[in-house]
C-alpha positions, 0 to 999 in steps of 0.5 A: 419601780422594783428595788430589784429592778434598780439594783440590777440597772445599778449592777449593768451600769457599774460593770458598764463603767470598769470594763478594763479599758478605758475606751471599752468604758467609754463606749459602753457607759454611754451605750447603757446609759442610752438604753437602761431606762426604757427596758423592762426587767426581762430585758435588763436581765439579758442586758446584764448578760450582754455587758458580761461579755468578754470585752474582745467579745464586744469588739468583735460584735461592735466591728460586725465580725463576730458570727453569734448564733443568737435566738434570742430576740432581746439579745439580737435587739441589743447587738443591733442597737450596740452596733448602731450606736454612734461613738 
């Protein structure tokens, strides 16, 4: 594996785990930590952009009350999977 590739599973997963608030933390670390191995690069670099999100942002995704205008197919994968993943 691509030290590049590593260095930006370790870059998702640290902001996974401070997110601010501990149950943001909580729900994202073991949101990641379920998905980050089975992606490839490209994946893992819109990964990175969504766990940049502001955390309301994600709340609102999370509860399916945000309306995003998303093209982007590895993004909707990841708001699905993000939505379907059990607390």
């Amino acid at each position: 594996m691509s030290q590049n590739k590593e260095d930006l599973k370790n870059k998702i997963i640290y902001r996974a785990s401070y997110r601010g608030t501990k149950e943001m933390d909580i729900l994202m670390i073991d949101f990641i930590k379920s998905i980050i191995d089975k992606f490839d690069k490209d994946k893992l670099q819109v990964l990175d952009e969504f766990v940049n999100m502001d955390d309301e942002i994600l709340k609102s995704i999370r509860n399916k009350e945000a309306f995003l205008n998303i093209k982007d197919k590895i993004f909707l994968e990841i708001v699905d999977r993000f939505q379907k993943h059990p607390l």
